[in-house]
C-alpha positions as CSV (number, residue, x, y, z in Angstrom):
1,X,0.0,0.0,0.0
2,X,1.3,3.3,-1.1
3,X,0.4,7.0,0.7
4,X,1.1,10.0,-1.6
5,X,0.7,13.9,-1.0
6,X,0.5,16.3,-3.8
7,X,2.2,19.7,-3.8
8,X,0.7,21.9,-6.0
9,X,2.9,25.4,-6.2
10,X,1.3,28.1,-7.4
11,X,4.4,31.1,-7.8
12,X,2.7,34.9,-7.5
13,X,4.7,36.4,-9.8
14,X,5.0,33.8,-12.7
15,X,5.4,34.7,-16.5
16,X,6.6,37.5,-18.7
17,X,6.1,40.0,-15.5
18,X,6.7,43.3,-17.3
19,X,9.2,44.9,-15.2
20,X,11.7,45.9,-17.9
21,X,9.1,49.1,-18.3
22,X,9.3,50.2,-14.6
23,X,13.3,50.6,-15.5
24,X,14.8,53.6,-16.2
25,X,12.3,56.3,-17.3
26,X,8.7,55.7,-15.9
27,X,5.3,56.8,-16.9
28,X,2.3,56.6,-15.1
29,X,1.0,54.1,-17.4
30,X,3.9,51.7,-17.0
31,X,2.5,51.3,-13.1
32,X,-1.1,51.0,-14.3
33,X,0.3,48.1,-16.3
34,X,2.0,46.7,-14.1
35,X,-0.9,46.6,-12.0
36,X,-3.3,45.2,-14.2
37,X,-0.9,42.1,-15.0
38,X,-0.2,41.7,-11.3
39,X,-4.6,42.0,-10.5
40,X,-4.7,39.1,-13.3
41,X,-2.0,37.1,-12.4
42,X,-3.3,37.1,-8.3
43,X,-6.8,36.6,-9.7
44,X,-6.1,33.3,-11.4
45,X,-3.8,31.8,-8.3
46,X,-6.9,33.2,-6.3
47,X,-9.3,30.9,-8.7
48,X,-6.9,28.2,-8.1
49,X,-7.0,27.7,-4.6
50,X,-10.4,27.8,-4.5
51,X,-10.9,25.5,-6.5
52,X,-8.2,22.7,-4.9
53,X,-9.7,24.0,-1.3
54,X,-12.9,23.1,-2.8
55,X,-11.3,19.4,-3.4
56,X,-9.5,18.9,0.2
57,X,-6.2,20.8,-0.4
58,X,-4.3,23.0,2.2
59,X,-2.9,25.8,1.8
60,X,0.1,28.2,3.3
61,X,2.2,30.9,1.9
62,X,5.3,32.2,1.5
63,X,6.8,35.5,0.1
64,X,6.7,33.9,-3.6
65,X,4.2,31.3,-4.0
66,X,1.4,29.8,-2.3
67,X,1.6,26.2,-1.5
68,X,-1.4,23.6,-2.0
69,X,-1.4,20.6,-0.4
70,X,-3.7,17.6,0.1
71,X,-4.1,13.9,-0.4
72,X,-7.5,13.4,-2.1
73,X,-6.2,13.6,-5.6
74,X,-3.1,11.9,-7.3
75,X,-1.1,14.5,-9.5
76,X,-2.5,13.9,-12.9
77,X,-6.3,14.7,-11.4
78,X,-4.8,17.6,-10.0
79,X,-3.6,18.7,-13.7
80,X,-6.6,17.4,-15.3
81,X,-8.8,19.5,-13.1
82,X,-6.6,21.9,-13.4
83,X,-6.9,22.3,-17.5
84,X,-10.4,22.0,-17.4
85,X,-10.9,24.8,-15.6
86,X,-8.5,27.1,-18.6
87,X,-5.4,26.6,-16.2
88,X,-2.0,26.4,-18.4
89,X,0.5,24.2,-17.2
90,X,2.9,26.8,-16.9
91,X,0.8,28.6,-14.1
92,X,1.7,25.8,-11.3
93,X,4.3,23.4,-10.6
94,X,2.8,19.9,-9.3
95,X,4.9,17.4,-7.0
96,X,3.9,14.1,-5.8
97,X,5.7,12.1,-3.0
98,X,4.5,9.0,-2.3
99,X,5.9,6.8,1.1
100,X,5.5,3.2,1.1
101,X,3.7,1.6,4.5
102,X,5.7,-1.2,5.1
103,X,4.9,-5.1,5.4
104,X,1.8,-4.2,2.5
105,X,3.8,-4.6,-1.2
């Protein structure tokens, strides 16, 4: 018999973040920019926990990500549900560890 935990990572400031405008000389709508990729970005890690919170999953935080975990789904329902819900792969980062209980092959 096998126990697993998933680890689903879910980094706050993932992608193309735009900050090669907020060097050097600024304009006002450089920030505004800024702050609409960073309102979209939160917004879809927001949906995301909801949705594994919905399913069983933990969650904590740290100052770059927000970690997700839980043992009601292996990793590829976690991606599945994931992707049916318009989540790209390269939004989270999923880790499974699985520990063997021992005497039970």
């Amino acid at each position: 018999m096998v126990n697993y935990r998933v680890t689903v990572i879910l980094k706050l400031l993932e992608g193309n973040l735009p900050l090669e405008k907020i060097q050097g000389p600024v304009r006002p709508e450089d920030v505004r920019q800024l702050g609409d990729f960073l309102k979209e970005r939160l917004e879809r890690v927001a949906s995301m926990m909801e949705l594994l919170r919905e399913k069983g999953f933990c969650c904590r935080g740290t100052r770059k990500a927000v970690i997700l975990e839980g043992c009601s789904l292996e990793a590829y329902q976690v991606k599945e549900l994931l992707q049916d819900h318009g989540f790209k792969p390269h939004e989270y980062e999923i880790k499974l560890e699985y520990t063997r209980q021992w005497g039970i092959m």
